[in-house]
Rosetta silent file (secondary structure, phi, psi, omega in degrees, C-alpha in Angstrom):
SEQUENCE: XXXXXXXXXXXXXXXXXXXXXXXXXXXXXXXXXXXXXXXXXXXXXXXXXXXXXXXXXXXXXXXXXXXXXXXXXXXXXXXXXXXXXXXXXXXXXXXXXXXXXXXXXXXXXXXXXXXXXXXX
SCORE:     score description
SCORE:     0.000 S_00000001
   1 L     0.000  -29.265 -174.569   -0.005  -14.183   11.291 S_00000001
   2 H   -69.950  -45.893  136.709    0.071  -17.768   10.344 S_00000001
   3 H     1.135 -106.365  159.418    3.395  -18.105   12.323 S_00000001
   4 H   -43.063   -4.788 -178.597    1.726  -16.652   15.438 S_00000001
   5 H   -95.149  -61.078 -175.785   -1.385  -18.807   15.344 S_00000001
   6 H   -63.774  -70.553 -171.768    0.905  -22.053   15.150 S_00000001
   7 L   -31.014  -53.714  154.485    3.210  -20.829   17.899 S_00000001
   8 L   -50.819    1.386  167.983    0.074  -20.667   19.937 S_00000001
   9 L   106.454   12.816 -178.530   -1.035  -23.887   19.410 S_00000001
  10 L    67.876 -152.636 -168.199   -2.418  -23.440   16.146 S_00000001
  11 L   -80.519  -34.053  167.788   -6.141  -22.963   14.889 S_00000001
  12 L   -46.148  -69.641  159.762   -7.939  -25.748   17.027 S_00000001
  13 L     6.667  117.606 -164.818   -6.555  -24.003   20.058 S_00000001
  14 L   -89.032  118.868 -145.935   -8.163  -22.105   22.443 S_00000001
  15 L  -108.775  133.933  167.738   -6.412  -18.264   21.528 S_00000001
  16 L  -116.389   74.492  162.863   -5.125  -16.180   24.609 S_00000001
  17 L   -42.678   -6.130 -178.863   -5.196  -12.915   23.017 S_00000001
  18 L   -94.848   -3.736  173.592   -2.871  -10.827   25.361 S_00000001
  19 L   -95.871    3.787  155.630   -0.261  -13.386   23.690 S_00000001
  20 L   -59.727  164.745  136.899   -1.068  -11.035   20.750 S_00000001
  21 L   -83.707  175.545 -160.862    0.561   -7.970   19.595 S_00000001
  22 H  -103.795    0.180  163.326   -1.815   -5.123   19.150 S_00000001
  23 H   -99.150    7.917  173.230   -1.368   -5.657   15.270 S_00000001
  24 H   -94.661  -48.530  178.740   -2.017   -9.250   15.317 S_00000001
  25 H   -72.520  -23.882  156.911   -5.253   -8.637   17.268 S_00000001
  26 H   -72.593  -13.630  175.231   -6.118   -6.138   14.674 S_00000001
  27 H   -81.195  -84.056  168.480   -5.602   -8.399   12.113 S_00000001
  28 H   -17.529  -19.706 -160.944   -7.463  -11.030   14.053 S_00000001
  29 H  -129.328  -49.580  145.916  -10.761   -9.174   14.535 S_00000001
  30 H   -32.928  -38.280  173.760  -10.054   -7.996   10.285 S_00000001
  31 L   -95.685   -8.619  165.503  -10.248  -11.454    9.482 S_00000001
  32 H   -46.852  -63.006 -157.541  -13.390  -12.115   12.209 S_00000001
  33 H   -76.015   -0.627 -176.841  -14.772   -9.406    9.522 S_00000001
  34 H  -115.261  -21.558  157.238  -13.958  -10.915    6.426 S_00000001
  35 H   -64.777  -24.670 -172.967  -15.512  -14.409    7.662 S_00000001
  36 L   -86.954  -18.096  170.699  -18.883  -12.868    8.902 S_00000001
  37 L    67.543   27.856  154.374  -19.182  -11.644    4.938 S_00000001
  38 L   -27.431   94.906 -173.196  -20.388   -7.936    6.922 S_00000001
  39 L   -65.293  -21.520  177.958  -21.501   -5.344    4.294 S_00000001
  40 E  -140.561  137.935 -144.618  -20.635   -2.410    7.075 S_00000001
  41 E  -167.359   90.932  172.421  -17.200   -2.474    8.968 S_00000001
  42 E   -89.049  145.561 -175.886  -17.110    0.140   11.383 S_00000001
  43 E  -123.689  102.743  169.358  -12.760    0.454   12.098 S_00000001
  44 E  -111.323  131.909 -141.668  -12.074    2.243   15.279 S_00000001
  45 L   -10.871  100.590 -176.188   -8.695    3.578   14.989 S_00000001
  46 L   -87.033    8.961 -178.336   -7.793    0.071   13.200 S_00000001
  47 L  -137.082  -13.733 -170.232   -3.964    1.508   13.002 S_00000001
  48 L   -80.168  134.984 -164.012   -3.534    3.244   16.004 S_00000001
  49 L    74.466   18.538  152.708   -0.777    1.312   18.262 S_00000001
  50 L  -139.783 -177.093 -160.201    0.836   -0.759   16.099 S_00000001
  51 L   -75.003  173.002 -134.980    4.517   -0.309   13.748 S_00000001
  52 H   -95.072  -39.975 -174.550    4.322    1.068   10.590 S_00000001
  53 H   -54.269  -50.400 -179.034    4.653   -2.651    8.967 S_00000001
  54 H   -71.479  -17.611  164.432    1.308   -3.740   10.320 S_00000001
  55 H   -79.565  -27.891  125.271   -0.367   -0.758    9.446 S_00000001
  56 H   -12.946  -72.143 -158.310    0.394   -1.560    5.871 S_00000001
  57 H   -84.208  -40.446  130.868   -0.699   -4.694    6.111 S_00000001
  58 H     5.731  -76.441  176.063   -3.933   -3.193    7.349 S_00000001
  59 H   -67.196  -23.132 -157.533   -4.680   -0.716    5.287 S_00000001
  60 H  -102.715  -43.548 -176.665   -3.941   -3.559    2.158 S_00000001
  61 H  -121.903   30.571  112.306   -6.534   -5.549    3.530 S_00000001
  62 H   -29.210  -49.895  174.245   -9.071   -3.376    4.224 S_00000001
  63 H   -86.692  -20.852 -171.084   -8.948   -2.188    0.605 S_00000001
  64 L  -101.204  -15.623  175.156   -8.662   -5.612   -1.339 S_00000001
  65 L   -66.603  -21.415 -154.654  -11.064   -7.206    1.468 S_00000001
  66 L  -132.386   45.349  165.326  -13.891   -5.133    1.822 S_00000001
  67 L   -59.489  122.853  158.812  -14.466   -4.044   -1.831 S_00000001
  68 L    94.591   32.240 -164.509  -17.961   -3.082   -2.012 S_00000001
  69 L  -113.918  142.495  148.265  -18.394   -3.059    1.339 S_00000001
  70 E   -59.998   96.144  169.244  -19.085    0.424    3.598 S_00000001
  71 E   -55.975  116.123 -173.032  -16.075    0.964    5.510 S_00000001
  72 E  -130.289  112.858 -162.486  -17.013    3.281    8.678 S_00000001
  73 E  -125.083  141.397  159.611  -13.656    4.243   10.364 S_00000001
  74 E   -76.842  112.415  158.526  -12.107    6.570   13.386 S_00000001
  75 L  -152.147  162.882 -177.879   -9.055    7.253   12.669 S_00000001
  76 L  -111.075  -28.705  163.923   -6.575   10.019   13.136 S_00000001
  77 L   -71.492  105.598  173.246   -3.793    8.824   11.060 S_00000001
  78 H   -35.689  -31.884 -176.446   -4.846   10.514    7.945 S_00000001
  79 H   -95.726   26.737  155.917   -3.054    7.806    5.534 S_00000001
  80 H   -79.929  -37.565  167.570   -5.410    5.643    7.066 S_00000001
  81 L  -131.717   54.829  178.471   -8.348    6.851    5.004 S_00000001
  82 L   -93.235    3.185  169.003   -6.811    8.939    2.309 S_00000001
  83 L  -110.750   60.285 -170.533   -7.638    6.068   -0.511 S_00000001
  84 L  -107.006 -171.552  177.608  -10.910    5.578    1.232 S_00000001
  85 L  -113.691   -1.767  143.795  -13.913    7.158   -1.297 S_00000001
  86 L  -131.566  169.378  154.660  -15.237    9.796    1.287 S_00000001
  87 E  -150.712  172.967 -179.860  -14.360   11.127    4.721 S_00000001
  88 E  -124.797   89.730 -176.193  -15.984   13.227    7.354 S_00000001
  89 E   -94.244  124.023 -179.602  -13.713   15.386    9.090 S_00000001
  90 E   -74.926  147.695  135.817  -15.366   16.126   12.863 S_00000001
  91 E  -158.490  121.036  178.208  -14.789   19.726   14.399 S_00000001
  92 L    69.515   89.655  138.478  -17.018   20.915   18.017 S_00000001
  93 L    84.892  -31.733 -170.506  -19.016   17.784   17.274 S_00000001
  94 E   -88.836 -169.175 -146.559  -20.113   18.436   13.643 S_00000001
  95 E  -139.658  125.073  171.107  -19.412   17.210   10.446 S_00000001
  96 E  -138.523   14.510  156.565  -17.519   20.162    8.745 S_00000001
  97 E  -140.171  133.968  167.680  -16.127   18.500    5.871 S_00000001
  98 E  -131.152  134.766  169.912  -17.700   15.197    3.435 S_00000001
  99 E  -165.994  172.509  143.542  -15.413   14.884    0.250 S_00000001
 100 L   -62.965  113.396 -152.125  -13.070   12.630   -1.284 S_00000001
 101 H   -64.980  -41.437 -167.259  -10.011   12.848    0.761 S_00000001
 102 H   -67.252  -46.328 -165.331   -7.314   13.696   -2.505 S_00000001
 103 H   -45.339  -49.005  166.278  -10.096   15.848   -3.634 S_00000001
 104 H   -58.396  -62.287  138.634   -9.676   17.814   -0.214 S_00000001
 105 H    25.752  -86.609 -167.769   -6.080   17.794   -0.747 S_00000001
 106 L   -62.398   -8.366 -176.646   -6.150   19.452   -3.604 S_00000001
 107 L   -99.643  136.665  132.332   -8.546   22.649   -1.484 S_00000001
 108 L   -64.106   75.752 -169.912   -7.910   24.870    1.416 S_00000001
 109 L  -122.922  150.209  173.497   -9.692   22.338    3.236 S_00000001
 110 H   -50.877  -39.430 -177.792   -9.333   21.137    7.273 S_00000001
 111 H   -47.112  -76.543  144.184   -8.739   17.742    5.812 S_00000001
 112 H    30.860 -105.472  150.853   -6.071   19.739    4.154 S_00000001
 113 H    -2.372  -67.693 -149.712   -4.883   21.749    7.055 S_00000001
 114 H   -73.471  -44.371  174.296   -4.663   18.395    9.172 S_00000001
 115 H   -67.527  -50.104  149.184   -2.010   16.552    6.501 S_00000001
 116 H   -33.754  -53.563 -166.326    0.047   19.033    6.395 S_00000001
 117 H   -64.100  -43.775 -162.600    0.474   19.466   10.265 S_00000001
 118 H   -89.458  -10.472 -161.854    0.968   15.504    9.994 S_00000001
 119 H  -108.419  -35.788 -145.637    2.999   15.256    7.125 S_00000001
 120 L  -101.070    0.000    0.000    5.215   18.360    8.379 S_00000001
């Protein structure tokens, strides 16, 4: 990221985000959130649209960034919140599962259900 910032004229610079990638502007708007010192960090699909490397690199600093923080995330890629410490799996509108995602794993659970299909 540091790279791309200098290529761009560096931090003084006035930043023309469409000269982003879509995992450099998630990254960008993750470190907006780690500067504002936010106790709740809603993440709407924070992974969706970009390569597997930046979704890593995501996911890495989400967890060492936001310790103690409430995470509140969309996401559909499952290994997006399986080290998260709950989820909420939606179905018709509702809330039909709250667990620990390995704990749901480990169930006949929709969570379950859904990792397989994705995993498979």
């Amino acid at each position: 990221m540091k790279d791309a910032v200098e290529k761009l004229g560096g931090l003084d610079s006035i930043l023309d985000v469409e000269r982003l990638s879509q995992g450099q502007r998630q990254l960008l708007c993750l470190a907006r959130a780690i500067l504002a010192n936010k106790k709740i960090i809603f993440l709407d699909e924070a992974s969706s649209n970009v390569d597997a490397k930046s979704e890593q690199l995501i996911r890495q600093v989400v967890q060492e960034e936001f310790v103690g923080c409430t995470v509140i995330a969309i996401a559909h890629r499952l290994g997006a919140v399986v080290d998260f410490d709950r989820v909420a799996v939606m179905g018709g509108g509702r809330v039909i599962e709250w667990d620990n995602p390995r704990e749901l794993l480990k169930k006949e659970s929709e969570f379950k259900r859904l990792w397989d299909l994705s995993s498979g």
